[in-house]
C-alpha positions as CSV (number, residue, x, y, z in Angstrom):
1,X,-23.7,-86.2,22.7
2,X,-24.0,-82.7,21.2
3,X,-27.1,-81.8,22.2
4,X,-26.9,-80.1,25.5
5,X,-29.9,-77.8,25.4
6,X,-33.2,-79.3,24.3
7,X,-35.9,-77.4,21.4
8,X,-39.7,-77.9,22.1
9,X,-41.9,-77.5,19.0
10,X,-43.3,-74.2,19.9
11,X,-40.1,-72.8,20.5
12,X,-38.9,-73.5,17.3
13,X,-41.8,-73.0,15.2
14,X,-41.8,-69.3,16.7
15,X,-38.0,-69.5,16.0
16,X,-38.4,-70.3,12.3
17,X,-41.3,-67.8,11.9
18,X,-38.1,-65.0,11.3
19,X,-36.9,-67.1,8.4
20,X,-38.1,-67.6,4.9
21,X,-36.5,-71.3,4.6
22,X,-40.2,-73.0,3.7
23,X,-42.3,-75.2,6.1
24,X,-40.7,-77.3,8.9
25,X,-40.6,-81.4,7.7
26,X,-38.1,-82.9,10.1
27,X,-35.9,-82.3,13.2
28,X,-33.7,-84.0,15.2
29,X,-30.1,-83.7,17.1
30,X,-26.8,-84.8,15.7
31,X,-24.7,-86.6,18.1
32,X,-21.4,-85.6,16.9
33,X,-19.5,-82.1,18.1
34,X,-18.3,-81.3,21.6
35,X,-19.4,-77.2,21.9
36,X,-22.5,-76.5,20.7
37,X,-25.9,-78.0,20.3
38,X,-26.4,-78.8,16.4
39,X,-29.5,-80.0,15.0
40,X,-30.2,-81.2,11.7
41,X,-33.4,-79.1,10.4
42,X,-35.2,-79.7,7.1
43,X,-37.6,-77.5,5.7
44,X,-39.5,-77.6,2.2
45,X,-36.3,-76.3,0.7
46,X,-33.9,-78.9,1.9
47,X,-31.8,-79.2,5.0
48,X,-30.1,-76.7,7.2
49,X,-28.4,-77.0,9.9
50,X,-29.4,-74.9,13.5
51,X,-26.7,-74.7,16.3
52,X,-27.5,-72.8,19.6
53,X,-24.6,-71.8,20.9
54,X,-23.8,-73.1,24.6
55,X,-21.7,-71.2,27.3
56,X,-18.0,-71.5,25.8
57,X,-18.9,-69.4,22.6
58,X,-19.0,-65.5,23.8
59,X,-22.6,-64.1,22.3
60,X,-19.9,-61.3,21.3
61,X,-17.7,-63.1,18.8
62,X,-20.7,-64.4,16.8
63,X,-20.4,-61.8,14.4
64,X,-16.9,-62.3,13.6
65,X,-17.8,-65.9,13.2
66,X,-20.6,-65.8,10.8
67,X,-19.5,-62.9,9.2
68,X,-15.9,-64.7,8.1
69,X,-18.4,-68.0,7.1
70,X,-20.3,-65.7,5.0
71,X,-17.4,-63.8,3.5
72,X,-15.5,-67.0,2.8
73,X,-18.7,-68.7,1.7
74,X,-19.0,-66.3,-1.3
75,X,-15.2,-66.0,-1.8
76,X,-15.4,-69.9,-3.4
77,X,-14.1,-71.4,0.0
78,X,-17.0,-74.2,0.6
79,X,-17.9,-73.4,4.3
80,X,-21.4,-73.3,5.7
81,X,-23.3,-69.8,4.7
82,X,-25.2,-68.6,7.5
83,X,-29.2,-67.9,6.9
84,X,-30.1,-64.4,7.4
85,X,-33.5,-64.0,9.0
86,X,-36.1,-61.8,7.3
87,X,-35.0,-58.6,9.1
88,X,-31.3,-59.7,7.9
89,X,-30.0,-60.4,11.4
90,X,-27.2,-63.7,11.4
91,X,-28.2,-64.4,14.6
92,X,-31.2,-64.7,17.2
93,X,-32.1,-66.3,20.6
94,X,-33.7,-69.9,20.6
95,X,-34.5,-71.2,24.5
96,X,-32.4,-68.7,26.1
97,X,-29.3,-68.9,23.6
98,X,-27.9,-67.3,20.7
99,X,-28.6,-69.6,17.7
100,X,-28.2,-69.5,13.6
101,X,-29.1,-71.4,10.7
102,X,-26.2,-72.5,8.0
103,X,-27.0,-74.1,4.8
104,X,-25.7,-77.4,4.6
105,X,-22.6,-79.8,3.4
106,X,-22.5,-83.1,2.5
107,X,-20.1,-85.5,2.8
108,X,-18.7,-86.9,5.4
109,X,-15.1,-86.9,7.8
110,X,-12.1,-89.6,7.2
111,X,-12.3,-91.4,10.1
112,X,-9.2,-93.4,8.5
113,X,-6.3,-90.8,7.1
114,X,-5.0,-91.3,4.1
115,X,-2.3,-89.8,1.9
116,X,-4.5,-87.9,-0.3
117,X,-6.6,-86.4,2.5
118,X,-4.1,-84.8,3.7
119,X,-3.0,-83.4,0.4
120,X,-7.0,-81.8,-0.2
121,X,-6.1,-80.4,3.9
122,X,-3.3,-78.2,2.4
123,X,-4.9,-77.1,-0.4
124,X,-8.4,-76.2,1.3
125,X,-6.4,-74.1,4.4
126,X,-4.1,-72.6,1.9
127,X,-8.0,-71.4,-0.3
128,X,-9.6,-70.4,3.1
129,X,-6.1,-68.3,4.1
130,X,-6.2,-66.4,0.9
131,X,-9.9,-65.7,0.8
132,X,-10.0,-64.2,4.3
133,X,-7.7,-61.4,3.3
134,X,-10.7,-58.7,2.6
135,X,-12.4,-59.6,5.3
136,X,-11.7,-56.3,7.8
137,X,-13.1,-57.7,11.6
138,X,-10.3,-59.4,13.4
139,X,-10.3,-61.5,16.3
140,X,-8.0,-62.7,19.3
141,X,-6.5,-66.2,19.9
142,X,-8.1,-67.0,22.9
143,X,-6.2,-70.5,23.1
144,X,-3.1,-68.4,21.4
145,X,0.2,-68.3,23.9
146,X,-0.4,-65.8,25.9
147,X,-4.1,-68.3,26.7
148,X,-1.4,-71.1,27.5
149,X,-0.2,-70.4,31.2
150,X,-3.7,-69.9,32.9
151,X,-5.0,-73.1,30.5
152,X,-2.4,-75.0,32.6
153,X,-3.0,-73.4,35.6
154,X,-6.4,-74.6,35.3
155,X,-5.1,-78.2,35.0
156,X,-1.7,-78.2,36.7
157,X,-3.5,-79.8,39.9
158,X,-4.9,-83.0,38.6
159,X,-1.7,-83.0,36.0
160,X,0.0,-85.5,38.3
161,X,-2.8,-88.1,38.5
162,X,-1.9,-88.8,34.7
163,X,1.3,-89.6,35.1
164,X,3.3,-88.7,38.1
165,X,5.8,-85.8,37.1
166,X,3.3,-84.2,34.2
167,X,2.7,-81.2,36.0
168,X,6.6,-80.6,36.0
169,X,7.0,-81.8,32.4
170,X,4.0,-79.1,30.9
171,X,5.8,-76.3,33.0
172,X,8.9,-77.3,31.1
173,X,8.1,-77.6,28.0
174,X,5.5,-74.5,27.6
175,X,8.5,-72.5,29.2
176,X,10.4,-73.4,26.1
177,X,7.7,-73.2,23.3
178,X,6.9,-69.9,24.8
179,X,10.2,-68.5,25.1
180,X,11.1,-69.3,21.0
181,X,7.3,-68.5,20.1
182,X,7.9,-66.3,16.6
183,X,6.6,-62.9,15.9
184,X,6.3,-61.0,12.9
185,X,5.4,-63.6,10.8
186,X,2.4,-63.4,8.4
187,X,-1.3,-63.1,10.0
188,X,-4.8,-63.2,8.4
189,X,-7.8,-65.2,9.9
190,X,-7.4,-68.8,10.5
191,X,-9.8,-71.9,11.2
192,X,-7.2,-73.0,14.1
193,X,-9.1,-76.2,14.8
194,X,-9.0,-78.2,11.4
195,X,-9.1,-81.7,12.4
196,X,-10.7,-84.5,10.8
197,X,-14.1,-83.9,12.3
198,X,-14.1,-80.6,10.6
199,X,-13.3,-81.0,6.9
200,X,-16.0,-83.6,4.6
201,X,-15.1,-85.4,1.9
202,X,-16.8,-86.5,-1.3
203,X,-14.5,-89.4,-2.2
204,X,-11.3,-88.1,-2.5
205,X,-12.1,-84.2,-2.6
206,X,-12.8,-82.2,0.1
207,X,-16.9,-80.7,0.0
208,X,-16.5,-78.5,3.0
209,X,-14.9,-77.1,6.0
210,X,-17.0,-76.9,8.6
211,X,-16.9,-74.9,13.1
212,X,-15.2,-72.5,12.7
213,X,-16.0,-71.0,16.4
214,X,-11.9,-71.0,17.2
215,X,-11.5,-68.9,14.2
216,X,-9.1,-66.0,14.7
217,X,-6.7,-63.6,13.4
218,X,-3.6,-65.8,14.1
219,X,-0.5,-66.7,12.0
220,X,-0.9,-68.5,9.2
221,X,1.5,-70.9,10.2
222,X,0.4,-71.8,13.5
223,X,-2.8,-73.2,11.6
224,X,-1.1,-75.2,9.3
225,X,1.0,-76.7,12.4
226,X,-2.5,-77.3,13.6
227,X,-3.2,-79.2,10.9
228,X,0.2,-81.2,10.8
229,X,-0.7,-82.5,14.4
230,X,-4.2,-82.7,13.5
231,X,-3.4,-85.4,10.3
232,X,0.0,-86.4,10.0
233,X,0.4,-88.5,13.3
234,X,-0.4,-92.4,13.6
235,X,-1.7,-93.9,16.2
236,X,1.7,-94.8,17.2
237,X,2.6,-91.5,17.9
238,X,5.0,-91.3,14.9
239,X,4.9,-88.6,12.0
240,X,4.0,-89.2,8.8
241,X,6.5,-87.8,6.9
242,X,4.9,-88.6,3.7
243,X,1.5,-87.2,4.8
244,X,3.6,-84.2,6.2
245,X,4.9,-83.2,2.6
246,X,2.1,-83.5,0.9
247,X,-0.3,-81.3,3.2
248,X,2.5,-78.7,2.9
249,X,3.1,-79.2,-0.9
250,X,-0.3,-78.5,-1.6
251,X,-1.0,-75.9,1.0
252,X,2.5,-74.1,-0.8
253,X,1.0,-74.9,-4.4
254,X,-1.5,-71.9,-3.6
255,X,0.5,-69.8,-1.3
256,X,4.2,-70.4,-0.6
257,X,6.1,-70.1,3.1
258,X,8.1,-67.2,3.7
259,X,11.7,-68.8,5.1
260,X,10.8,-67.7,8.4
261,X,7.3,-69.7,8.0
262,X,8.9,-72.9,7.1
């Protein structure tokens, strides 16, 4: 359930009071999402979506995030555009947390991947990498490497009640992924969490990417990896290599690797 902090009618009739979206006609919490508390919110004008933000977003980072949604929105990628209140603020407080309103997208997630869902993937990262390029703010990885060791510090203890030698296994292999981690490679802002649950479809074309509260100023590659992980796997644990070279044939359609990327 992804509603974690509960609205009352007053509250959010004195919340909406700041925004020029017409009169309130429905409202009700969506389900799906791990972070945040979303709600879906229709108004005389059609529907919104709110989302109060819950303890793992920093109040801080909020510009950055609505700020690249806005910049990418009206750079042609299809991403939720945040609703400015009347005083133009992106952002206000709604039962003691920070909270916005973004238009909304329809269509809906794959929840079965196929080939040409992960050829729209390619080409919708490789848009949203090229329109972010005039947007000046930058932010931090925070679940970049140098986030890695304390992440696992956090979890080495109950690693071994997994599987017995996990703990041992993580240490290795984060040793080595660190150790041939590549630098200099091109950067720009990223979604870096583009999985299924975050991209709609209309049919077979994508209508809309959608949280992007990991975004970050990252390599470009590392989010495309994401993405490889994210889609190209079945259940089996084995790689799709056909669903591999079509995400990356379409991502490289619109902007090619460098050697050193590929």
């Amino acid at each position: 359930m992804a509603v974690y902090t509960e609205v009352s009618d007053e509250a959010l009739a004195a919340f909406l009071a700041h925004y020029d979206i017409g009169g309130l006609v429905s409202f009700k919490g969506i389900a799906e999402g791990v972070e945040n508390s979303n709600f879906l919110l229709v108004t005389e004008r059609g529907p919104w979506i709110l989302t109060l933000y819950e303890k793992r977003v920093d109040p801080d980072d909020l510009p950055y995030f609505l700020g690249l949604m806005q910049h990418l929105a009206q750079h042609g990628v299809t991403c939720p555009l945040p609703v400015a209140c009347r005083d133009g603020a992106l952002a206000r407080e709604l039962c003691g947390r920070p909270a916005a309103i973004v238009t909304f997208l329809p269509g809906v997630w794959p929840r079965r991947i196929r080939n040409e869902h992960c050829a729209g993937v390619g080409d919708a990262l490789a848009r949203l990498h090229a329109a972010g390029e005039g947007f000046a703010p930058r932010r931090a990885n925070a679940l970049g490497p140098e986030g890695w060791p304390p992440l696992l510090a956090r979890c080495r203890a109950g690693a071994d009640t997994v599987r017995e030698g996990l703990a041992a296994e993580l240490e290795t292999a984060l040793g080595a992924i660190l150790a041939a981690w590549p630098s200099g490679l091109p950067t720009g802002h990223i979604h870096a969490d583009l999985f299924p649950d975050n991209v709609f479809f209309l049919g077979e074309r994508v209508s809309g990417l959608i949280d992007f509260y990991f975004a970050c100023t990252d390599l470009y590659a590392y989010d495309l990896a994401v993405c490889l992980n994210a889609w190209c796997f079945e259940a089996d644990g084995s790689f799709n290599v056909t669903k591999g070279r079509l995400m990356i044939g379409a991502y490289e359609a619109r902007r090619p690797l460098s050697a050193a990327e590929a």
